[in-house]
C-alpha positions as CSV (number, residue, x, y, z in Angstrom):
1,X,-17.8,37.0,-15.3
2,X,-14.3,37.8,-15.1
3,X,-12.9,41.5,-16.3
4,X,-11.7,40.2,-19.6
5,X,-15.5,38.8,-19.9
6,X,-14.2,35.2,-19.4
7,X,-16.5,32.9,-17.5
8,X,-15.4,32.1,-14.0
9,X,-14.1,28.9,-13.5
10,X,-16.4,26.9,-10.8
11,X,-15.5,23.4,-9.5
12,X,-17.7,20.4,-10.1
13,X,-18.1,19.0,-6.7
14,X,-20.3,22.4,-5.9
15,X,-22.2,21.9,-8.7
16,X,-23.4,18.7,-7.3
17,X,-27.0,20.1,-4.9
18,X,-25.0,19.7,-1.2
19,X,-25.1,22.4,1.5
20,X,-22.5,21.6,3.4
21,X,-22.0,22.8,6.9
22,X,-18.9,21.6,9.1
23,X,-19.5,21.8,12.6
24,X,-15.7,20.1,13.6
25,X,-16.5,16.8,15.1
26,X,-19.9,16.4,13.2
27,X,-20.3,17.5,9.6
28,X,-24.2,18.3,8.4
29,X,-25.1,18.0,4.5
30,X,-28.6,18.5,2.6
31,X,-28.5,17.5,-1.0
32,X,-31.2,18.1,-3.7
33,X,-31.2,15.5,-6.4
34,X,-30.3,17.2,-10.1
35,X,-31.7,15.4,-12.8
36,X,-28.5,16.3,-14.4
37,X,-27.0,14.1,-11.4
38,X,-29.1,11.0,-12.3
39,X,-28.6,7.8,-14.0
40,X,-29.5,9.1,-18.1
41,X,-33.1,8.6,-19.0
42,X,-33.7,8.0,-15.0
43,X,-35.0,10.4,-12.0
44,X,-32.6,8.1,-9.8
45,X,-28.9,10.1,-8.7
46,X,-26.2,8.5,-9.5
47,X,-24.8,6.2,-6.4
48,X,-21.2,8.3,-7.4
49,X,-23.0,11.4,-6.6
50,X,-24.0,9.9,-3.3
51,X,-20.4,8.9,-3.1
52,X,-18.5,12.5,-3.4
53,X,-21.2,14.1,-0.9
54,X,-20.0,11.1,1.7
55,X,-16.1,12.1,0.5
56,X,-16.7,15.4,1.0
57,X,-19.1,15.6,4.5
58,X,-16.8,12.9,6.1
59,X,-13.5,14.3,4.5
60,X,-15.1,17.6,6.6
61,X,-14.7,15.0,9.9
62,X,-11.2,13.7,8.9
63,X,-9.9,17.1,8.0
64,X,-11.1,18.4,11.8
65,X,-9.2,15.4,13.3
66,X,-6.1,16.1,11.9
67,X,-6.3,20.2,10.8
68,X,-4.1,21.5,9.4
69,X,-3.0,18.5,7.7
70,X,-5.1,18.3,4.2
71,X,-6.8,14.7,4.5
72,X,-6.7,12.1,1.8
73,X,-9.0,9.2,0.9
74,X,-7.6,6.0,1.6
75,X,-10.7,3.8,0.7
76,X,-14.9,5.0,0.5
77,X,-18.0,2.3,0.1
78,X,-21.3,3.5,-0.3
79,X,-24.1,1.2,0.4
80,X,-27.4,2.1,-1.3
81,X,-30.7,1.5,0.9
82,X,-33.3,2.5,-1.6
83,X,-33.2,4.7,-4.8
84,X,-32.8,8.3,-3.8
85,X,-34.9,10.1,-6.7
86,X,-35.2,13.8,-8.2
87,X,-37.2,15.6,-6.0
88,X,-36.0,14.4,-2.6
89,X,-34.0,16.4,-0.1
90,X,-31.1,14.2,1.1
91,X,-29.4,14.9,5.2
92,X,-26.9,13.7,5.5
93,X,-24.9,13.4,8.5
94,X,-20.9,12.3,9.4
95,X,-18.8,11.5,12.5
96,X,-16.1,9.6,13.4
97,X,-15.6,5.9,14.2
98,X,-11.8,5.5,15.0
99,X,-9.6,8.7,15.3
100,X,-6.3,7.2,15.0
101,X,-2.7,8.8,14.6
102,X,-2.1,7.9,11.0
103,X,-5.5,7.3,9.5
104,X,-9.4,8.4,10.3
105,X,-12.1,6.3,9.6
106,X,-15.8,7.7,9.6
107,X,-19.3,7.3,8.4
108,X,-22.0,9.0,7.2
109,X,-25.5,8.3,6.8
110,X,-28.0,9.8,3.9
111,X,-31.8,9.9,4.5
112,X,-35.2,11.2,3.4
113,X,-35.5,14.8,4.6
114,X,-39.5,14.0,4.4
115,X,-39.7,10.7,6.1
116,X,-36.5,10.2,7.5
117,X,-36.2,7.0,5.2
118,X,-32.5,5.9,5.4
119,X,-31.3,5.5,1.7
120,X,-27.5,5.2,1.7
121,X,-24.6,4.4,4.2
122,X,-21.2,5.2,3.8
123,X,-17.7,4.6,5.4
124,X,-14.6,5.8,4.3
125,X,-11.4,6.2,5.9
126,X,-8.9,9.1,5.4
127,X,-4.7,9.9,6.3
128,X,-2.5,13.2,5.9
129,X,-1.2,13.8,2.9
130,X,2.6,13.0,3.3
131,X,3.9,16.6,2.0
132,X,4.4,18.2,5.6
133,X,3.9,21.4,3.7
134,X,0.4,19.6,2.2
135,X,-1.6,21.9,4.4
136,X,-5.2,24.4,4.8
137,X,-3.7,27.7,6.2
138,X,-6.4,28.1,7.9
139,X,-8.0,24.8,9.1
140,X,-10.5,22.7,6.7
141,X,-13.2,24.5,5.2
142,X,-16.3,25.0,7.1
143,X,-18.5,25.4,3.7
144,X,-18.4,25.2,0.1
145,X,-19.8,27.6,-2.6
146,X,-23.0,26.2,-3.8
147,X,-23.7,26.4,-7.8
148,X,-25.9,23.9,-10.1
149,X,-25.3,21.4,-12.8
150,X,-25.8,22.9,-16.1
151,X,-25.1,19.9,-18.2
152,X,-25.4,15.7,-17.3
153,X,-22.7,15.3,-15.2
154,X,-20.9,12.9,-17.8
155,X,-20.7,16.2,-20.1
156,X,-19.8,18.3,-17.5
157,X,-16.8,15.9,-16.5
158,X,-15.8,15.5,-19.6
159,X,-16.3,11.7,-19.5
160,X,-14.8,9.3,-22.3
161,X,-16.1,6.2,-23.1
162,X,-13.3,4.8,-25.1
163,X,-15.0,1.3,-25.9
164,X,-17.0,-1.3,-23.7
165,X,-16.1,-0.9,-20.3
166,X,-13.6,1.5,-20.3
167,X,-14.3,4.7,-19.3
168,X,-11.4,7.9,-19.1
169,X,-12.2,11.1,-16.6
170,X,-9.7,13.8,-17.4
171,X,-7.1,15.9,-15.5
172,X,-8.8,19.7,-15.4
173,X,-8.6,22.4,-12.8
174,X,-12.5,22.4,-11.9
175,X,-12.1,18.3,-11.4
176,X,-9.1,18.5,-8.9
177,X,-8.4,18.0,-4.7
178,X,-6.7,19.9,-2.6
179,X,-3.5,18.6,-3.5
180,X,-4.2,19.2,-7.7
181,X,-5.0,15.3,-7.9
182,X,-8.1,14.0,-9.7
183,X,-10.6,14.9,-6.9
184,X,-12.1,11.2,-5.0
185,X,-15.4,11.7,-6.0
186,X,-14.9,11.9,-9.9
187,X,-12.8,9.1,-9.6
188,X,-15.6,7.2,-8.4
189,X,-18.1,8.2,-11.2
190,X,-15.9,6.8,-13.8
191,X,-15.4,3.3,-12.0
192,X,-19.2,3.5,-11.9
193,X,-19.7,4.3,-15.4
194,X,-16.7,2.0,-16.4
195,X,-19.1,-0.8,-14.6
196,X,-22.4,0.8,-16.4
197,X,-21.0,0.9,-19.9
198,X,-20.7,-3.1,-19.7
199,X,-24.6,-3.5,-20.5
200,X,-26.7,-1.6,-22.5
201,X,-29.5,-2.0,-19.7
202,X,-29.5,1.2,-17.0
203,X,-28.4,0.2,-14.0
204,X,-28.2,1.6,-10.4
205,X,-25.0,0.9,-8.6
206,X,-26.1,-0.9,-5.0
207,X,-23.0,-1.2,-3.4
208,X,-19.4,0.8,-4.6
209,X,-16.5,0.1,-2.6
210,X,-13.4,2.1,-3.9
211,X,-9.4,1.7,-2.9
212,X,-7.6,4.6,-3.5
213,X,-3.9,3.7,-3.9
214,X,-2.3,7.1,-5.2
215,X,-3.3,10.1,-6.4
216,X,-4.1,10.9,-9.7
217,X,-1.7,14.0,-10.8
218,X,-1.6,13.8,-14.8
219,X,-4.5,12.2,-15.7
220,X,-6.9,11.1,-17.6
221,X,-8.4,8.4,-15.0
222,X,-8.6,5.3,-17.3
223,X,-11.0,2.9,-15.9
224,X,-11.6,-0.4,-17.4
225,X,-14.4,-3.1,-15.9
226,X,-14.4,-6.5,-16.3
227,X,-17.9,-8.3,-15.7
228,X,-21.2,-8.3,-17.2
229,X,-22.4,-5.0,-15.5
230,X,-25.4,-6.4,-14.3
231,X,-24.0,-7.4,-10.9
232,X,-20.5,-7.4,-9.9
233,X,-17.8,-5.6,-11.6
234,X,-13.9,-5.3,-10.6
235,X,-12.7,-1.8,-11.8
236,X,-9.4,-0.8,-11.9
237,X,-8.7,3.1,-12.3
238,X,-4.9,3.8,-13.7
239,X,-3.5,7.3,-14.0
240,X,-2.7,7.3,-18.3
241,X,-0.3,10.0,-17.9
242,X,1.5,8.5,-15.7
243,X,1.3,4.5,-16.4
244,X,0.4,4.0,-12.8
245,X,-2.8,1.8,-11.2
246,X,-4.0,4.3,-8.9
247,X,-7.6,3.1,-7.6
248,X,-9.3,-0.4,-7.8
249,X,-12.9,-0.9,-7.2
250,X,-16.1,-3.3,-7.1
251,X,-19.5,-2.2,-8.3
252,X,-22.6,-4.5,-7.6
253,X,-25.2,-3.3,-9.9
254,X,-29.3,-3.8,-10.7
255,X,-31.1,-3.2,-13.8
256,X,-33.5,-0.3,-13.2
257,X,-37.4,-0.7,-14.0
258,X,-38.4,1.3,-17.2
């Protein structure tokens, strides 16, 4: 609590079940899976919870690479192995596959703590943010506070759906990056639910490949699907305050069992 008995203001993202421990060059993560982080009326997370712990633990790689200079997401897929369910402890583990002088790509793997099972794989790719003066004082973080969902995640995002496959995320200060911009990962849980809200069946994203092509400053994040949401779906993300298309996305998607 604060000293006016206001309640402190905590960001999503560590709300979200990773430990997080950046070790440079490598970046360590073990998740616990919320059931407030899961597919609604499902023990299965969310594959855009998958994808902020892989923007995060490899943005933890890129922002080593190129520290002080705050890294930004240039494009993230995450590939989902086999359903990672309430109850599991996820590792997760990132490094680098190209260090290059304008943009970083690296991957990150996410696996059974118990059996060692590999459930996800992720790439993404990263560059400095152009503002010279766009920088971490003192290097990239080397951990994150650790809290706990509350709420679904939809409610605690403040999700929108405006109709059938469209889907609005807005602008807030526990929802935003390093540079105040709509943080990557939240951006891919309304392309996700923009895909989702196209069937009335639940559905488990597979495979989400996202493009980020600015970032998102005023906000809300409109996202509007085309498709059937049942397999592939084209998502464009546009920044509403602005007028400007500012993420495009697939989502190849399965109807889950019961």
């Amino acid at each position: 609590m604060t000293e006016r008995g206001e309640e402190q203001l905590t960001h999503v993202i560590t709300e979200l079940g990773l430990r997080f421990e950046n070790r440079g060059a490598v970046a360590l993560g073990c998740g616990d899976v919320l059931p407030e982080a899961c597919v609604p009326g499902t023990d299965v997370l969310r594959t855009s919870v998958i994808a902020t712990w892989a923007d995060i633990v490899t943005g933890a790689v890129a922002g080593h690479a190129i520290s002080p200079r705050i890294p930004l997401t240039l494009d993230l897929e995450v590939q989902v192995v086999a359903p990672v369910r309430v109850g599991m402890a996820v590792l997760t583990k990132a490094t680098s596959v190209r260090i290059g002088k304008r943009v970083v790509v690296t991957t990150a793997e996410f696996r059974d703590a118990s059996s060692d099972e590999l459930l996800a794989v992720a790439f993404a790719s990263f560059m400095p943010a152009t503002n010279p003066a766009a920088v971490f004082p003192y290097g990239f973080p080397r951990d994150i506070p650790i809290g706990r969902l509350s709420m679904p995640l939809a409610e605690r995002i403040g999700r929108v759906v405006v109709e059938r496959g469209v889907v609005e995320v807005p602008h807030r200060p526990d929802g935003l990056n390093a540079v105040a911009a709509i943080q990557g990962g939240l951006l891919a849980f309304a392309a996700e639910e923009a895909a989702a809200s196209l069937t009335h069946e639940r559905v488990l994203t597979k495979a989400l490949v996202l493009r980020y092509l600015r970032p998102f400053m005023v906000g809300p994040a409109r996202a509007v699907a085309s498709g059937d949401g049942t397999a592939l779906s084209v998502v464009q993300v546009s920044d509403a305050g602005a007028g400007k298309l500012g993420l495009v996305a697939t989502a190849r998607n399965r109807i889950l069992a019961g």
